[in-house]
C-alpha positions as CSV (number, residue, x, y, z in Angstrom):
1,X,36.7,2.4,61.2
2,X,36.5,-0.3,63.8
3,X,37.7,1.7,67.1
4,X,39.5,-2.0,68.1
5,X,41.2,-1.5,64.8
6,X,41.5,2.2,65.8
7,X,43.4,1.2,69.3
8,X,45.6,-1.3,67.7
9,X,46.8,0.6,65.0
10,X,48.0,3.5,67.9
11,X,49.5,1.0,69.7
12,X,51.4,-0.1,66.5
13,X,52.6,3.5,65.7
14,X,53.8,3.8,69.6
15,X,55.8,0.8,69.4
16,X,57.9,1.9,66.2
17,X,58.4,4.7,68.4
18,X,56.1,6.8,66.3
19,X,59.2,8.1,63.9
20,X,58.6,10.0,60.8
21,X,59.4,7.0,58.4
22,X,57.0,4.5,60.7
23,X,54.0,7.2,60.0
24,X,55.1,7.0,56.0
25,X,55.0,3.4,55.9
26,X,51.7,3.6,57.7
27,X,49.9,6.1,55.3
28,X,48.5,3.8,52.5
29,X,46.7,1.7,55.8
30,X,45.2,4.9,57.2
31,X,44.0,6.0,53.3
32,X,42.5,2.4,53.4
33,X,41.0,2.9,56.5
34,X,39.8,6.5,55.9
35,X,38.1,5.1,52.7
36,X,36.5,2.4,54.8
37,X,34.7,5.5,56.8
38,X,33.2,7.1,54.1
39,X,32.1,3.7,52.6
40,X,30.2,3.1,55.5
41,X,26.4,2.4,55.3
42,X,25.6,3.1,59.0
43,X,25.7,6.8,60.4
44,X,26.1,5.7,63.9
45,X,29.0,2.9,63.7
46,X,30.7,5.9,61.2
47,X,30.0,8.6,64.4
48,X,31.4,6.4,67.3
49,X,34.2,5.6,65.2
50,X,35.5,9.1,63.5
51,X,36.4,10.6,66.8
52,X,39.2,7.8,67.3
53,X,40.2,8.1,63.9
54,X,40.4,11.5,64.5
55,X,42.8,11.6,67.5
56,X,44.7,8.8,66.1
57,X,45.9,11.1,63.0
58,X,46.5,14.0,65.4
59,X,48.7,11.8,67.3
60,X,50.6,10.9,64.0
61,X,51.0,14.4,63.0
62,X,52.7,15.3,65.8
63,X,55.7,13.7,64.6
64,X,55.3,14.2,61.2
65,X,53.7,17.6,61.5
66,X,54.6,18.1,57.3
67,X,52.4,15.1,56.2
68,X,50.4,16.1,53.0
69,X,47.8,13.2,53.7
70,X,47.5,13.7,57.4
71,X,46.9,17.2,56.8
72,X,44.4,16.8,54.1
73,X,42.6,14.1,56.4
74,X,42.6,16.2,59.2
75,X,40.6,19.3,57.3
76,X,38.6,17.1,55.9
77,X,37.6,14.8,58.7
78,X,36.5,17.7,61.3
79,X,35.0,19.7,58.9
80,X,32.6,16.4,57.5
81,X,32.4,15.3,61.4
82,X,31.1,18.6,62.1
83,X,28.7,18.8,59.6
84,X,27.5,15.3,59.4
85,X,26.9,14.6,63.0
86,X,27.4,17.8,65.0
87,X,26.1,20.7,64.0
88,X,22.5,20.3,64.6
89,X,22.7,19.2,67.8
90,X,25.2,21.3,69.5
91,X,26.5,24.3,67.3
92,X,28.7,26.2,69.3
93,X,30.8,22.7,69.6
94,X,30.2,22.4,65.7
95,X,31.8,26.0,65.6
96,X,35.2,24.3,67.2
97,X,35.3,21.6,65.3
98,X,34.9,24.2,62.0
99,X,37.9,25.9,63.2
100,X,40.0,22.9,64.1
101,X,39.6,21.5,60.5
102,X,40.1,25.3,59.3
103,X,43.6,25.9,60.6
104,X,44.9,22.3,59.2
105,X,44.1,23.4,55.8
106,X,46.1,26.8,56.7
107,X,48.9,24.2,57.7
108,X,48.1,22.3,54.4
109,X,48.1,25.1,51.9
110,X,51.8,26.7,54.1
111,X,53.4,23.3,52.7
112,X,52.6,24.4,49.2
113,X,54.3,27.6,49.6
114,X,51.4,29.9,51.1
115,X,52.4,32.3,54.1
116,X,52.2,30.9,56.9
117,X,48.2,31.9,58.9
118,X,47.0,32.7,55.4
119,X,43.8,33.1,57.3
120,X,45.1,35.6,59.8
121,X,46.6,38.2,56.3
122,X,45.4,41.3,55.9
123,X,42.4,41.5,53.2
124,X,45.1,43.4,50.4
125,X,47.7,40.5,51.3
126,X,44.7,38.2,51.3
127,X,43.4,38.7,47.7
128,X,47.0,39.5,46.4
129,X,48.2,36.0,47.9
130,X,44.9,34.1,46.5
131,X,45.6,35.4,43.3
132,X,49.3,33.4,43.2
133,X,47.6,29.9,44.5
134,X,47.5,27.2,42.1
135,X,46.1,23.6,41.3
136,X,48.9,22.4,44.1
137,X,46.8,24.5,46.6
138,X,43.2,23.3,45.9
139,X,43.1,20.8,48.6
140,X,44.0,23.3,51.3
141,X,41.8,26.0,49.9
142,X,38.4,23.7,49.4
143,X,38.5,22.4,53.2
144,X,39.4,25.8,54.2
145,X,36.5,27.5,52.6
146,X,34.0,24.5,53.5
147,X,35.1,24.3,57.4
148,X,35.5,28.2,57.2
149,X,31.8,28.7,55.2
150,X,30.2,26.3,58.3
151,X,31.8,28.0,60.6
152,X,30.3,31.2,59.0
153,X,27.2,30.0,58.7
154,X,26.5,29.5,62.4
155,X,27.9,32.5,63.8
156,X,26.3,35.1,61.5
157,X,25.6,37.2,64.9
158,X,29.1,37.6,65.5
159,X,30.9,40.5,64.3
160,X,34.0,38.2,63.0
161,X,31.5,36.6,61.1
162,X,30.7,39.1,58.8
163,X,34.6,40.4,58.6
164,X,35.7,37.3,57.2
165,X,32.8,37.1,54.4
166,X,34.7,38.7,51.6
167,X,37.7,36.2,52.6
168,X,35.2,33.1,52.5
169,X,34.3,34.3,49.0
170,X,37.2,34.9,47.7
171,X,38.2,31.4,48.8
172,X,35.0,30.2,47.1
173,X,35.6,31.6,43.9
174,X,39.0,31.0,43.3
175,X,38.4,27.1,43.8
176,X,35.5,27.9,41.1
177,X,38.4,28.6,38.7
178,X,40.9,26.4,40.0
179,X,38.4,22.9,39.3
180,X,34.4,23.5,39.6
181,X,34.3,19.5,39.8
182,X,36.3,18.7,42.5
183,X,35.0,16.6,45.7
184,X,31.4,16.5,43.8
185,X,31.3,19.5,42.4
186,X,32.2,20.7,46.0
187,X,32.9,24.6,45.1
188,X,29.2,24.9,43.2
189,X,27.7,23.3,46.6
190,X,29.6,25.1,48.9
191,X,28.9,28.5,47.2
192,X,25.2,27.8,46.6
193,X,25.2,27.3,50.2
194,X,27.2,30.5,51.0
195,X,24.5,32.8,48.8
196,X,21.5,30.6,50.0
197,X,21.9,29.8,53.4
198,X,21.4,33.8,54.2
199,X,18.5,36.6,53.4
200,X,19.2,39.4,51.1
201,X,19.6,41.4,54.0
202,X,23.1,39.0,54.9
203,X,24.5,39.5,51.4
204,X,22.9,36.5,50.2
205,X,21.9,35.8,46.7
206,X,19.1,33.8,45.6
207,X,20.5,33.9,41.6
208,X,23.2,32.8,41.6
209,X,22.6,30.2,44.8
210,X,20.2,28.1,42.5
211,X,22.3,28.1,39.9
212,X,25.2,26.9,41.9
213,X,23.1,24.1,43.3
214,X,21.9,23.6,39.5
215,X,25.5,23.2,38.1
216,X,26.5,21.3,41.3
217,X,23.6,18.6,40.0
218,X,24.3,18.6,36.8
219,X,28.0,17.7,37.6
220,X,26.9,15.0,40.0
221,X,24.6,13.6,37.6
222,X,22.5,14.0,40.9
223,X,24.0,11.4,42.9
224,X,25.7,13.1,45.7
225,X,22.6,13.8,48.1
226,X,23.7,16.2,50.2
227,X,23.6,18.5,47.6
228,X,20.0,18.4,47.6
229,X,19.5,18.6,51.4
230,X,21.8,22.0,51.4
231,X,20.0,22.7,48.6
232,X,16.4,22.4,50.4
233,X,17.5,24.1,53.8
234,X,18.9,27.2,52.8
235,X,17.7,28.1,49.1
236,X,14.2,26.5,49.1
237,X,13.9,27.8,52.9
238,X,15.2,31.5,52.0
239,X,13.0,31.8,48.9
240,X,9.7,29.9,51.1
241,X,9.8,27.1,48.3
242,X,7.4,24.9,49.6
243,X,7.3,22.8,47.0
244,X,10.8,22.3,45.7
245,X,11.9,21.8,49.7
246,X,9.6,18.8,49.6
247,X,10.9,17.7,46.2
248,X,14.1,17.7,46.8
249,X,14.0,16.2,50.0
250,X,12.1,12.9,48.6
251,X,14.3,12.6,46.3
252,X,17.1,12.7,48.5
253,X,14.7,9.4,50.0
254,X,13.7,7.7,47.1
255,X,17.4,7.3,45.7
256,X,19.7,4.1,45.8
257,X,21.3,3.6,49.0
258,X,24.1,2.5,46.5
259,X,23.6,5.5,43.9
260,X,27.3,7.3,44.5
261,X,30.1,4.2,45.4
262,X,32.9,5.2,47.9
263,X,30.2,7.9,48.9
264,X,27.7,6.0,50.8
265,X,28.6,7.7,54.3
266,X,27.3,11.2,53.0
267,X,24.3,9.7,51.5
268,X,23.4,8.1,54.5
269,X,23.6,10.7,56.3
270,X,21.9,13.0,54.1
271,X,18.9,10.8,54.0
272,X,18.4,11.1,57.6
273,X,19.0,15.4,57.6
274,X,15.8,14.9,54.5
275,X,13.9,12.7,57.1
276,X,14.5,15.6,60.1
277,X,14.2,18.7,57.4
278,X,10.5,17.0,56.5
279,X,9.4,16.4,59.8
280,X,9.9,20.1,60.8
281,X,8.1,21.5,56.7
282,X,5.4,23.0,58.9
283,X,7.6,25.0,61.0
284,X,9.7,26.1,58.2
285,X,7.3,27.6,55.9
């Protein structure tokens, strides 16, 4: 989203006096412009402009700290922002960001009936409260287990870390059952990337990693790249895959920048991870 567009649109919800019914009205504009994002073809206008977009919907939430969208958008957005542009650079503020977009799907799944701090339960009341989520909750529990899973994934030296890997799982698997094929086949990736991304050693799980990537592929008739990135840095790294890293990675190249419409943010930016992840082959294996 432009940031001009960004600042005038603030301005706009200020003026009305930023009521609930104003932010109402103004949802279908900020769907449109949160559509425009992950449309976008160019990494760096999409990472100058989330953090605006960001704040702006923070600022709207605070008024209308119920909204559905806003919360949804919220998860979502830090979690992606995290991942896309963060993380790689500057982990520990990737960390934040994970648990930012974390506790606004705790907010999102609350509105649907879940206790409030489902994350903060006990693990009994944790499983025995999972087990009464439905379809109505899947929103709240995918963004949860994606921005709690990265999270994970980069503090696997802290001692919470491993305490909330049986919660992260359970999270996983119950959006398994709920709909494997939601956000791209999103609960195949993101447990291929929960049992690959660590050694045997970590509770990882090379089996049923690949064929959690495989499924995730198969579903995506391949067109969602970053599934192939995740796939080459933590399976094909764990397992010292030489060959299907490289594979993958160039295949990741070699497709359409146009292959997945309305996705072309993520494939973007996955390109340029499979550039990076190639340059560094010879320090990986």
């Amino acid at each position: 989203m432009d940031t001009r567009l960004a600042a005038g649109f603030i301005f706009l919800i200020l003026f009305q006096g930023c009521s609930t019914l104003s932010i109402r009205m103004a949802t279908p504009m900020v769907q449109s412009q949160y559509a425009s994002i992950n449309e976008e073809t160019d990494p760096l206008l999409a990472e100058q402009a989330i953090p605006a977009s960001l704040k702006m919907l923070e600022g709207m939430l605070r008024d209308d700290p119920e909204n559905e969208s806003l919360l949804q958008n919220l998860s979502e957005g830090f979690c992606g922002y995290a991942f896309s542009f963060v993380e790689d650079t500057d982990p520990q503020r990737a960390s934040k960001l994970y648990l930012r977009g974390r506790g606004y799907a705790d907010r999102l799944l609350s509105i649907h009936g879940a206790p409030q701090k489902f994350i903060s339960l006990n693990p009994d009341e944790f499983k025995n409260t999972l087990k009464t989520l439905n379809e109505d909750h899947l929103h709240g529990l995918y963004w949860m287990g994606q921005c709690w899973a990265g999270w994970l994934m980069l503090n696997l030296d802290d001692l919470q870390a491993f305490i909330a890997i049986p919660k992260v799982e359970a999270i996983l698997q119950k959006t398994l059952e709920l709909d494997e094929s939601f956000h791209y086949a999103g609960p195949h990736l993101l447990s291929g990337a929960f049992y690959g991304g660590r050694s045997k050693m970590l509770g990882g799980d090379p089996d049923k990693a690949r064929n959690h990537f495989d499924k995730c592929l198969e579903l995506t008739q391949q067109k969602f790249l970053m599934a192939k990135v995740i796939y080459a840095r933590t399976y094909a790294v764990q397992m010292q895959d030489r060959n299907l890293f490289q594979k993958l990675l160039k295949d990741v190249l070699d497709a359409p920048a146009d292959i997945l419409p309305g996705q072309q943010l993520a494939n973007a930016v996955a390109k340029q991870k499979a550039r990076k992840l190639l340059e560094s082959v010879d320090d990986l294996f």
